[in-house]
LUMFITOR-28840 format. One line per 10 residues: number of its first residue (from 1); their letters; for each residue z, y, x of C-alpha. Coordinates in steps of 0.1 Angstrom, whole numbers, plus 5000, padded with zeros to 4 digits. Example, Ala and Ser with C-alpha at 12.3 -4.5 7.8 and 13.67 -1.06 7.14 Angstrom:
<atoms>
1> AS> 5078:4955:5123 ~ 5071:4989:5137
</atoms>
This chain:
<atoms>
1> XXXXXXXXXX> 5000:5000:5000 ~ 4985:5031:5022 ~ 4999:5069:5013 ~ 4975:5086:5005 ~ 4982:5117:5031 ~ 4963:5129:5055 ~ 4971:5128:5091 ~ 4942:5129:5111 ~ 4905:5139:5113 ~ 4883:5137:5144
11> XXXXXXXXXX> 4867:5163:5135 ~ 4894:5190:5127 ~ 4924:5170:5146 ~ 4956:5169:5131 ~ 4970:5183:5095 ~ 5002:5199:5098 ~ 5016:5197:5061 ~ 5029:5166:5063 ~ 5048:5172:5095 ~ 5061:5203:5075
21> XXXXXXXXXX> 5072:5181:5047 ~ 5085:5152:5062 ~ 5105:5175:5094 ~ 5140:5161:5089 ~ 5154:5194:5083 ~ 5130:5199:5057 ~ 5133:5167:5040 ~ 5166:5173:5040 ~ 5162:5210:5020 ~ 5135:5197:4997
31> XXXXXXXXXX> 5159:5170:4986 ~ 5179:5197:4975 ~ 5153:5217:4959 ~ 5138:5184:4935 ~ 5176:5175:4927 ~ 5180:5212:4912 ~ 5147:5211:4895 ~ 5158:5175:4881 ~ 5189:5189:4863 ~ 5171:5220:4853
41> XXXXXXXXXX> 5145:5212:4822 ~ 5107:5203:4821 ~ 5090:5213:4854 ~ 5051:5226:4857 ~ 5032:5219:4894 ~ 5010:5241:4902 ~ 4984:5222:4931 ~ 4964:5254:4947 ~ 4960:5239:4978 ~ 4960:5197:4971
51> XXXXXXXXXX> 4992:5193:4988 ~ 5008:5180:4957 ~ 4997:5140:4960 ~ 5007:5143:4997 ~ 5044:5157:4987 ~ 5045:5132:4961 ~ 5039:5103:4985 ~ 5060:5117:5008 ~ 5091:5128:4982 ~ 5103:5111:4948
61> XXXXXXXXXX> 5092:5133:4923 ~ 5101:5105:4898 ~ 5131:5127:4886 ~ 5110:5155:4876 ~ 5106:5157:4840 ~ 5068:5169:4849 ~ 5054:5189:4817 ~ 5016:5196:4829 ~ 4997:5196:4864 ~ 4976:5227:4872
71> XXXXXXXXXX> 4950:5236:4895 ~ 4931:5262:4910 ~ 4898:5248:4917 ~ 4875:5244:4888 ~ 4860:5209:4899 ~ 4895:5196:4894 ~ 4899:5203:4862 ~ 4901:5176:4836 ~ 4909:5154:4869 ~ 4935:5123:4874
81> XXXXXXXXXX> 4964:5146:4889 ~ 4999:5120:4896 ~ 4984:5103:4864 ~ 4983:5135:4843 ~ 4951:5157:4834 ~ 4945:5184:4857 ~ 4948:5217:4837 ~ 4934:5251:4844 ~ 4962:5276:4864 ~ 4947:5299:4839
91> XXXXXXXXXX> 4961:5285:4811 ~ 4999:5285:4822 ~ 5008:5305:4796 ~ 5014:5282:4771 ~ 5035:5260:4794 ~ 5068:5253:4773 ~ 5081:5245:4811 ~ 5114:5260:4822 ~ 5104:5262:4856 ~ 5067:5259:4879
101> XXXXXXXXXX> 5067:5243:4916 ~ 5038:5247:4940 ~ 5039:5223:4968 ~ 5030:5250:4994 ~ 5040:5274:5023 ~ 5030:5308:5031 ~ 5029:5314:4991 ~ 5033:5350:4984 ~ 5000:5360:4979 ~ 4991:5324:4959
111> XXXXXXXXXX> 5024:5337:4934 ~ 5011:5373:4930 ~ 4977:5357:4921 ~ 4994:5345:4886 ~ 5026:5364:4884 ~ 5015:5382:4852 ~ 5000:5350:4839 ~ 5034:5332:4836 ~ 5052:5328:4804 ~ 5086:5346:4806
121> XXXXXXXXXX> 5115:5330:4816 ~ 5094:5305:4842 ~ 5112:5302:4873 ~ 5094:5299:4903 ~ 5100:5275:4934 ~ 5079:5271:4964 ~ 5084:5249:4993 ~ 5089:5284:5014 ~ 5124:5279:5002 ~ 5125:5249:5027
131> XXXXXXXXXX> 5110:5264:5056 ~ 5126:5258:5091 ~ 5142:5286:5104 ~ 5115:5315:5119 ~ 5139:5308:5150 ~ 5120:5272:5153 ~ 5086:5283:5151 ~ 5060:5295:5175 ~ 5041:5316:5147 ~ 5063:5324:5116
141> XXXXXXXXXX> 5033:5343:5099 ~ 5012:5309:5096 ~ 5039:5283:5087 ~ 5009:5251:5091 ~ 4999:5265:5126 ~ 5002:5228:5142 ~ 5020:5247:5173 ~ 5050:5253:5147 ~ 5052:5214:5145 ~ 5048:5202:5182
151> XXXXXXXXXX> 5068:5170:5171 ~ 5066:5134:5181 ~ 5090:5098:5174 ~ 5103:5081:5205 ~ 5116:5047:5207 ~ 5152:5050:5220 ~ 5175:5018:5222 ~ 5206:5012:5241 ~ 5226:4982:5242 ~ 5228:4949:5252
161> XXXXXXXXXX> 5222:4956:5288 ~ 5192:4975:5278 ~ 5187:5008:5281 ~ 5154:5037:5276 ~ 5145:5066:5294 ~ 5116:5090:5284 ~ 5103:5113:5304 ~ 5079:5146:5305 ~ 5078:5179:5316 ~ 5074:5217:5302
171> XXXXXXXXXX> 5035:5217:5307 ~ 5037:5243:5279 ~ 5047:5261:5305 ~ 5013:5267:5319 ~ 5000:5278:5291 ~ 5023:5307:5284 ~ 5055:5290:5266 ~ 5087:5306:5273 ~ 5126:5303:5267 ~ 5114:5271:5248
181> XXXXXXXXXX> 5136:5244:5235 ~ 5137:5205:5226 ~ 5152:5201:5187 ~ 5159:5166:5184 ~ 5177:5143:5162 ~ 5183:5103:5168 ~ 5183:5079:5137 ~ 5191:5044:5137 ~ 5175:5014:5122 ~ 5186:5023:5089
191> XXXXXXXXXX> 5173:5059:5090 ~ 5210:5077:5094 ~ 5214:5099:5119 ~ 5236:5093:5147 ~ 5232:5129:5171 ~ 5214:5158:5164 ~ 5211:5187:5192 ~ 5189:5213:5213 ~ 5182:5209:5246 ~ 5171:5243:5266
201> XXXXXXXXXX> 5143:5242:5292 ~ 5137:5261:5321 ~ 5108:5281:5321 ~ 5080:5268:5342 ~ 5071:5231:5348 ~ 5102:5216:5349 ~ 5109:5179:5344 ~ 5127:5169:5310 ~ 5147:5135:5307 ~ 5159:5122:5277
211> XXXXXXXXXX> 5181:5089:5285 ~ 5195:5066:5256 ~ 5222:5058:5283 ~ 5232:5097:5286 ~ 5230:5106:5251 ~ 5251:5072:5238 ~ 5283:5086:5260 ~ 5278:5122:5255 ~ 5278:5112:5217 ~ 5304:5083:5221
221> XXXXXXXXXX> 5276:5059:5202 ~ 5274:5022:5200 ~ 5246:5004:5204 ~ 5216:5012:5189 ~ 5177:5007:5185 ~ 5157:5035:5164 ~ 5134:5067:5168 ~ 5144:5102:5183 ~ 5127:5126:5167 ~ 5114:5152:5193
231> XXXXXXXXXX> 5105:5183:5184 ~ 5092:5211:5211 ~ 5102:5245:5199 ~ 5080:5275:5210 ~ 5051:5255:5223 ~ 5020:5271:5236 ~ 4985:5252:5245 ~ 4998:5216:5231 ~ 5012:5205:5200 ~ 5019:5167:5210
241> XXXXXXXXXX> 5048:5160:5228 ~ 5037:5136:5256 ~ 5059:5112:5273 ~ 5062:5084:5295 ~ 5089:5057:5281 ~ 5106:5035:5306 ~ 5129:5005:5298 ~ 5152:4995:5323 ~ 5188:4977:5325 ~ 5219:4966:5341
251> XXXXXXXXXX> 5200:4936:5356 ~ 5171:4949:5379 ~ 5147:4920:5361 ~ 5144:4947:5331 ~ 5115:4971:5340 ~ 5089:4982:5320 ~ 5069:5010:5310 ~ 5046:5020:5280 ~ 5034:5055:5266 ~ 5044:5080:5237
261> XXXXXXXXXX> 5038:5072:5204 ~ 5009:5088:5181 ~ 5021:5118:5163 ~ 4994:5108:5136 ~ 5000:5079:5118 ~ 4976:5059:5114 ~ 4960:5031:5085 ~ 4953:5004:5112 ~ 4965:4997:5149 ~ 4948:4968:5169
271> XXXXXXXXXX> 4959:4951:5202 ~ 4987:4932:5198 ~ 4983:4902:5212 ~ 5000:4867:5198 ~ 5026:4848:5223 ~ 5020:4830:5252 ~ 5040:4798:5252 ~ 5076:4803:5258 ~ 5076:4845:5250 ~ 5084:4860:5218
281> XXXXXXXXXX> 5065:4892:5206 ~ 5086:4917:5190 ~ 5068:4946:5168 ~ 5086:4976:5166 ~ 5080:4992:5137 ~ 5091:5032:5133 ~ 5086:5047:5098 ~ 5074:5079:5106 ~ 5087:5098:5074 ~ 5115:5106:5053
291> XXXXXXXXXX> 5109:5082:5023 ~ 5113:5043:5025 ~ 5080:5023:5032 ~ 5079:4994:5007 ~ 5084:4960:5010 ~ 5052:4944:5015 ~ 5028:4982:5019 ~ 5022:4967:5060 ~ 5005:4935:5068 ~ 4992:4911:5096
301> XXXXXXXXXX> 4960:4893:5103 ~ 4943:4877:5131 ~ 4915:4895:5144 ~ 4885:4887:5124 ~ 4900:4873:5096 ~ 4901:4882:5059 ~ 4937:4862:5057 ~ 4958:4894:5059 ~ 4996:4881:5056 ~ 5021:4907:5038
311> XXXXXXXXXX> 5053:4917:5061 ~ 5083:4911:5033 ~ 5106:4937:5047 ~ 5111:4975:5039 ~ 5113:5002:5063 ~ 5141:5029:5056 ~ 5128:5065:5058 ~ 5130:5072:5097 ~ 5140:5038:5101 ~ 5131:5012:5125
321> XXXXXXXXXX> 5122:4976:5123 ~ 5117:4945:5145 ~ 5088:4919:5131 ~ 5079:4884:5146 ~ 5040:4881:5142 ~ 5047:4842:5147 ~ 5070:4844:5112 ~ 5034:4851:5096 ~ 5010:4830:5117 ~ 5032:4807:5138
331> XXXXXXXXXX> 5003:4782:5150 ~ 4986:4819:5169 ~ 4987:4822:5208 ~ 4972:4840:5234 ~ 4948:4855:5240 ~ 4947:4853:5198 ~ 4953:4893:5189 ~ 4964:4907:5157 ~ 4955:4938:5133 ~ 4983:4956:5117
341> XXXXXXXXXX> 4976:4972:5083 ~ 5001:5002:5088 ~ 4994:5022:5058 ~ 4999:5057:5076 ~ 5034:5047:5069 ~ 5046:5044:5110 ~ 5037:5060:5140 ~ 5019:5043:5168 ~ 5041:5010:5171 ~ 5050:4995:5204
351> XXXXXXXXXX> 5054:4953:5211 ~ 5081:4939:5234 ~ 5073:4904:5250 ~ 5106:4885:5250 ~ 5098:4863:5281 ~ 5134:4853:5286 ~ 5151:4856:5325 ~ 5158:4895:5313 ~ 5120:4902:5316 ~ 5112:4916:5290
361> XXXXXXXXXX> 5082:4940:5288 ~ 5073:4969:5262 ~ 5038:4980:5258 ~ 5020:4998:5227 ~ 4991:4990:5202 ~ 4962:5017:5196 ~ 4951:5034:5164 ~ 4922:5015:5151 ~ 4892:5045:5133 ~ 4882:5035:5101
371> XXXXXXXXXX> 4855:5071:5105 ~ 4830:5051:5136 ~ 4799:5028:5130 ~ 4775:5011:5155 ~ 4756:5039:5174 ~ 4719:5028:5182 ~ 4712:5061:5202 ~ 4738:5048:5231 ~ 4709:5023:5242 ~ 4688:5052:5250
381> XXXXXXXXXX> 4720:5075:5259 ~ 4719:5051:5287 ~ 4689:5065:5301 ~ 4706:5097:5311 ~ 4742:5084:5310 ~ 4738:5056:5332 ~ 4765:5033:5328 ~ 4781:5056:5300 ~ 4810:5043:5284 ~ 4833:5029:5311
391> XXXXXXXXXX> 4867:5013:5307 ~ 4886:5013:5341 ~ 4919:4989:5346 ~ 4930:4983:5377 ~ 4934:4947:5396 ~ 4967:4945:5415 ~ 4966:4934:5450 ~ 4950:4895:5446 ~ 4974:4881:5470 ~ 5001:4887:5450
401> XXXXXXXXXX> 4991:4896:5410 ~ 4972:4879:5379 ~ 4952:4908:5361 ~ 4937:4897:5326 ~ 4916:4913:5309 ~ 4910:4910:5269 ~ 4883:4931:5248 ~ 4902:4945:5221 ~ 4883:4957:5189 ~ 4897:4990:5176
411> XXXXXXXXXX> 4875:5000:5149 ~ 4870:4986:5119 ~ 4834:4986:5118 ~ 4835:4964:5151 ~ 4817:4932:5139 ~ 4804:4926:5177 ~ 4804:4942:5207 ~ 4779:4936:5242 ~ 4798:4934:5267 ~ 4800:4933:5302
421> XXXXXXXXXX> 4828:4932:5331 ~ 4826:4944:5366 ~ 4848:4938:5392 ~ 4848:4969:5419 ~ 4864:4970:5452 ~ 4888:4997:5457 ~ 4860:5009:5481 ~ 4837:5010:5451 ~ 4814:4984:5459 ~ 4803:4966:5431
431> XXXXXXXXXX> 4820:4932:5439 ~ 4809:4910:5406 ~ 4793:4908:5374 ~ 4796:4888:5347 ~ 4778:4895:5308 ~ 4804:4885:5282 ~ 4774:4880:5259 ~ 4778:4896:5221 ~ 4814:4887:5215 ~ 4822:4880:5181
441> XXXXXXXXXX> 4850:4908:5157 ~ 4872:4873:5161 ~ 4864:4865:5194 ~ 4898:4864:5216 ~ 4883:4859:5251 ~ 4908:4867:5280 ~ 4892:4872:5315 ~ 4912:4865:5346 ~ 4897:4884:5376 ~ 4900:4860:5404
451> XXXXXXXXXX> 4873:4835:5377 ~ 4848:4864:5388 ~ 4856:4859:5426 ~ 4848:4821:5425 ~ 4887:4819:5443 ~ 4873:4847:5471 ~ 4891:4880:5473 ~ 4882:4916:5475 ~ 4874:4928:5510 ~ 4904:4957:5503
461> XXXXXXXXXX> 4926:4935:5486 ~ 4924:4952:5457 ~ 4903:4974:5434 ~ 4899:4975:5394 ~ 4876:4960:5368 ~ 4856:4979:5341 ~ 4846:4973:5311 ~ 4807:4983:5299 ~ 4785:4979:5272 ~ 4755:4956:5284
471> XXXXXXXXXX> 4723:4947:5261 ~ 4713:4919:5281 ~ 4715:4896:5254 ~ 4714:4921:5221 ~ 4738:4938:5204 ~ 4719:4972:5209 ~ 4731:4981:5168 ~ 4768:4972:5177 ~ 4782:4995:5200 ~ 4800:5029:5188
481> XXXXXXXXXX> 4817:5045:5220 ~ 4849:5027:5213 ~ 4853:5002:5235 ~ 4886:4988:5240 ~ 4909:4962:5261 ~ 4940:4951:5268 ~ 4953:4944:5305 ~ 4982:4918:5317 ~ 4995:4918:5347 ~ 5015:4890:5365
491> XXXXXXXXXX> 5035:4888:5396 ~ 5030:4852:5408 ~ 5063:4858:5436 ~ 5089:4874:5410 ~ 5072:4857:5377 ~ 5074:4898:5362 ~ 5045:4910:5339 ~ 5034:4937:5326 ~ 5006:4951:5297 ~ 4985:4986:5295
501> XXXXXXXXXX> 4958:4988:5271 ~ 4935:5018:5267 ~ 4898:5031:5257 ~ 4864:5038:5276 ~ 4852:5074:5282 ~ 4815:5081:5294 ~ 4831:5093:5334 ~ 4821:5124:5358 ~ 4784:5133:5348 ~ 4771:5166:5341
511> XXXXXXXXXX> 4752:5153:5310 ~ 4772:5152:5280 ~ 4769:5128:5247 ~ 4793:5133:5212 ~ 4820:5153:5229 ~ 4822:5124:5264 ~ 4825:5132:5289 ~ 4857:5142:5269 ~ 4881:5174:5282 ~ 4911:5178:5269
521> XXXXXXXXXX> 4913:5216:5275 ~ 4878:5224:5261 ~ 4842:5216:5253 ~ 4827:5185:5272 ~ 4822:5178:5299 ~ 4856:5169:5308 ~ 4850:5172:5353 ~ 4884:5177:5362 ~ 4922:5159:5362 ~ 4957:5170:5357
531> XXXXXXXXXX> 4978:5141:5356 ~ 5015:5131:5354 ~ 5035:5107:5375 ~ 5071:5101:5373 ~ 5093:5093:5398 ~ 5121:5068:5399 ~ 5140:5071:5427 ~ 5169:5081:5404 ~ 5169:5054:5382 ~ 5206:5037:5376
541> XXXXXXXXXX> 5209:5004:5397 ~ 5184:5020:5428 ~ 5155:5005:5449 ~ 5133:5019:5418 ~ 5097:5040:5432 ~ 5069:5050:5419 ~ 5035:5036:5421 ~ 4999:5047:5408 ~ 4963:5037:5407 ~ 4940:5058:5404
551> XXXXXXXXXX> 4903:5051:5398 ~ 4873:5075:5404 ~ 4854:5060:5377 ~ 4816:5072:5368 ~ 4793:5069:5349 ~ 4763:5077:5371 ~ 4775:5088:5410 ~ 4793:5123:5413 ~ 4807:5138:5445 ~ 4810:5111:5475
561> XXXXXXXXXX> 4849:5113:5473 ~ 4875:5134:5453 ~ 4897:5162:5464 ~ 4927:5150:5452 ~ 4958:5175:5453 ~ 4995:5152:5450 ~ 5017:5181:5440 ~ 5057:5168:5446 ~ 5076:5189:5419 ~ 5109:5190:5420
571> XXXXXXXXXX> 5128:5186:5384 ~ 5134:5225:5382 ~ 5092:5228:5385 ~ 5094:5238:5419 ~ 5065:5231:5442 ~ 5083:5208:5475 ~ 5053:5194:5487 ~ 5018:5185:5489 ~ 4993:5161:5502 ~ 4954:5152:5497
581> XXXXXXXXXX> 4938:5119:5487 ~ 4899:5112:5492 ~ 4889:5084:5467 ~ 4854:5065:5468 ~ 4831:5075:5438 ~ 4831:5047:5418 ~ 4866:5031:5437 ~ 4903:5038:5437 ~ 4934:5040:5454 ~ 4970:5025:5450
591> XXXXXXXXXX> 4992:5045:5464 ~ 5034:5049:5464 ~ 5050:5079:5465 ~ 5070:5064:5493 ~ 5039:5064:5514 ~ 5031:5099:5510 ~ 5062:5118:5511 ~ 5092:5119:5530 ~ 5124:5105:5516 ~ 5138:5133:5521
601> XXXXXXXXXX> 5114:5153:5497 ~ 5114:5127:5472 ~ 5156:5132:5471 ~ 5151:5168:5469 ~ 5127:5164:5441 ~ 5157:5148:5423 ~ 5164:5131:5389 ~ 5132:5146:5366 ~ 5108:5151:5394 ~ 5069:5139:5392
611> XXXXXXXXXX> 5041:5142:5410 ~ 5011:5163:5396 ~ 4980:5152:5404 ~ 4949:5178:5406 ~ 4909:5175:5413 ~ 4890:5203:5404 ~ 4858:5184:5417 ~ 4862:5151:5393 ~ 4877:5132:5362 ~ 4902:5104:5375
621> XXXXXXXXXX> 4916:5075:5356 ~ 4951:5064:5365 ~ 4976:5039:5355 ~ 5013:5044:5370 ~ 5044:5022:5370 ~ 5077:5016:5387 ~ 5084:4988:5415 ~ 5118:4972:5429 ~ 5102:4953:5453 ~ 5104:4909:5448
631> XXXXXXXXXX> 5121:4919:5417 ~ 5105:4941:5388 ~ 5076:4966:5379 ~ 5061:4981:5350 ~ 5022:4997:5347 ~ 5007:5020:5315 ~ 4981:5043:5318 ~ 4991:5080:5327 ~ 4990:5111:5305 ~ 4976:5144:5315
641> X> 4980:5180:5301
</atoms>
């Protein structure tokens, strides 16, 4: 059972009125407001905008004793309107009602309109009376501006040994923000709150750290697993809050990384793979709003199959729940993958592999678009786009790691897709080849990348496999730009593991196709990086660094090498140090912040410092982690800003 809101277009982005009526401060005021229009008589809604079905999915208007819907728009008239006939706003007048809502902000001019037009006595609410405070918004003369709701869930648990750290850093900074501060509240499973506080930052690029360890003793909490609503207060240039989530624990074994969730949420995620023999997968589900999601309004199904399974459980507003995909299809193993049916009701949901021996691992699932069909044109794109649409993972040193590789449909238009998968050394010599053929929407085919080596190695020891679309063998109607995959790494010493998953991007080339090669800070093409890496030297139990590869992926061949700036920040945003790193076009580089700057700097840096990563001259691809050496590490692809 979807809600019908909307959340996201990729063509306008995001909508901000249902951040607006699902804030928890606002949810909390609106409850308020529809208990004292329950108690109060017969209640007209007035829709001007067509914000009403998405309050109504969002808040139980049940209570209302609802005399007559109007509307503004003369095509709506006579329409189905919460099951009632859409009247003309004209004709309020005759409206017996003792008081008229609009579900809308910024509604002084949209009450003057029909002031004179209402019958006497009418009260009139609006959902201004619910606004945050001016003192929480970046621009308090457009309430919707999506820079007043710069808001985002986090995963935060801490108990059992377990613990969650996620970390950022003010990059509203750079583009003007000032005397800006975090609002955040933590719920629990059930949806009750537990803390709620602000949290000033410094201006300039300072680190931020918010650790469910910290805030469970500052707030004297017991254990807990649920969401932290984040919400960045003054932003400037962004209005996602981005972060890096790290699990760690008492026992070094527990390591693992994975990325922020989608502020937008979603009516399908894909990528969640079934259990290897011996693990248990665990989907966390988040409910991303302030009413309860219904038993039964999420479901399961394997990839490619029409036998979608209902989950039986109900998600309290801002609650959190843990699911078992093997309670619904128990005989399903990897590489089988699974399609969640998520009704817009949770934001981007993360799995945890329960592999026993305290090493576990938590990675996330991707929004799956229902708006993309099979492009024909990419074929001929080609021409001028050489390889085009390239999805870069990297393979771990091949002396010591497993890297798997599974396609991952993430559309729902994906019936097939031609593909092929390159193995590059990290000098960017193409090392391998193999065609996939036209793989099939239930295809589950896992690649290992030493099957390409026929048991050899590659001549640096490591490097990273991509992901293409090749027509060798058809398919030329199929592929749509969206080409995903999920990526498993294995330490064969320590018996750790680790999953990333991601999407391709047409890489470095001057010619541009449907907004690739994409930029993030403007029209295409994207040619330059900004990148964030964590560091971990100040992680609770010690002997924690940092480690990233980056790939110099391309589509067709760009400059010979990068410029690559590695900018040490310390956790105040202050510059300590620098260094350059010239990768191969078409290669990459694994690196540890170990072997690039002293200890010494990396101390200074202290607990919140990163690395920024800059190149003016190309778009790089990287994928970070954490490593206790023999012990644990953890690998997701990085975030830039």
């Amino acid at each position: 059972m979807a809600l019908k809101i909307d959340t996201y277009s990729n063509q306008v982005g995001g909508f901000s009125f249902f951040k607006a009526v699902g804030h928890p401060l606002t949810a909390d005021k609106i409850g308020t407001l529809l208990s004292d229009l329950s108690a109060g008589g017969t209640v007209a809604l007035y829709d001007p905008l067509g914000h009403l079905e998405t309050f109504a999915e969002l808040h139980d208007v049940s209570e209302l004793a609802v005399e007559t819907v109007f509307v503004q728009a003369v095509e709506r008239v006579g329409k189905d309107v919460l099951d009632r006939t859409a009247m003309p706003i004209a004709e309020i007048g005759a409206s017996k009602a003792s008081a008229l809502l609009i579900p809308a902000f910024d509604t002084t001019r949209l009450v003057a309109h029909i002031r004179h037009l209402l019958p006497d006595g009418m009260r009139v609410v609006t959902l201004d009376d619910a606004r945050l405070p001016d003192a929480m918004l970046s621009n308090p003369r457009k309430y919707l501006d999506p820079l007043n709701f710069a808001t985002n869930h986090g995963f935060l648990r801490d108990g059992g040994g377990r613990h969650t750290r996620l970390v950022t850093a003010n990059y509203w900074s750079g583009y003007g923000a000032r005397d800006m501060r975090l609002w955040l509240r933590l719920f629990d499973s059930e949806g009750k709150v537990l803390a709620t506080w602000e949290q000033d930052l410094p201006d300039g690029p300072a680190g931020i750290i918010l650790d469910s360890a910290e805030i469970r003793a500052r707030f004297g909490l017991g254990e807990f697993a649920g969401t932290l609503f984040i919400h960045a207060l003054g932003a400037r240039g962004h209005d996602v809050v981005k972060y890096a989530v790290d699990t760690y624990g008492d026992a070094p074994e527990e390591l693992s990384c994975t990325h922020d969730a989608n502020a937008w949420p979603a009516d399908y995620y894909a990528g969640l793979p079934a259990a290897n023999p011996g693990e248990r997968i665990v989907l966390w589900l988040q409910n991303a709003h302030p009413n309860a999601a219904p038993a039964g309004s999420m479901a399961l199904n394997l990839m490619g199959s029409d036998d979608v399974r209902p989950i039986d459980r109900s998600v309290p507003g801002f609650g959190t729940i843990s699911v078992d995909p093997a309670e619904l299809f128990p005989d399903a193993a990897w590489p089988a993958q699974f399609e969640l049916w998520a009704g817009k009701h949770v934001v981007r949901p993360r799995y945890e592999v329960v592999a026993g021996n305290r090493r576990n691992r938590i990675a996330h699932v991707n929004v799956e678009r229902t708006d993309l069909k099979g492009d024909p044109n990419i074929p001929d794109a080609m021409k001028h786009l050489g390889k085009a649409y390239v999805l870069p993972a990297p393979v771990l040193p091949m002396d010591r790691y497993r890297t798997f590789a599974l396609p991952t449909p993430m559309t729902r238009g994906q019936e097939k897709q031609p593909i092929a998968a390159l193995l590059i050394d990290a000098d960017g010599t193409e090392i391998a080849r193999r065609p996939l053929g036209v793989l099939k929407r239930s295809d589950s085919v896992a690649l290992e990348a030493a099957e390409l080596m026929n048991g050899s190695t590659l001549p640096s020891g490591y490097g990273h496999l991509e992901f293409i679309y090749d027509f060798s063998q058809g398919g030329e109607d199929a592929a749509d730009g969206w080409l995903h995959g999920l990526f498993r790494y294995e330490d064969t010493e320590s018996g750790h593991a680790a999953d990333t998953s991601f999407g391709a991007h047409v890489f470095n080339t001057v010619m541009t196709y449907k907004n690739e090669p994409q930029s993030y800070g403007g029209p295409p093409p994207g040619l330059s990086t900004r990148l964030f890496l964590r560091l971990g030297n100040c992680m609770k139990g010690g002997g924690v660094e940092s480690m990233c590869h980056l790939i110099y992926a391309a589509s067709k061949p760009w400059h010979a090498t990068s410029q690559t700036e590695l900018i040490l920040t310390g956790a105040d945003g202050s510059e300590i140090a620098s260094a350059s790193l010239a990768i191969p076009c078409g290669g990459s580089r694994l690196w540890r912040a170990g072997e690039v700057f002293s200890a010494e700097d990396i101390q200074a840096a202290g607990d919140g410092g990163y690395v920024l990563i800059r190149d003016t001259t190309c778009r790089l691809f990287g994928y970070h982690g954490l490593i206790r050496d023999g012990v644990s590490f953890s690998l997701d692809h990085m975030f830039g800003f």
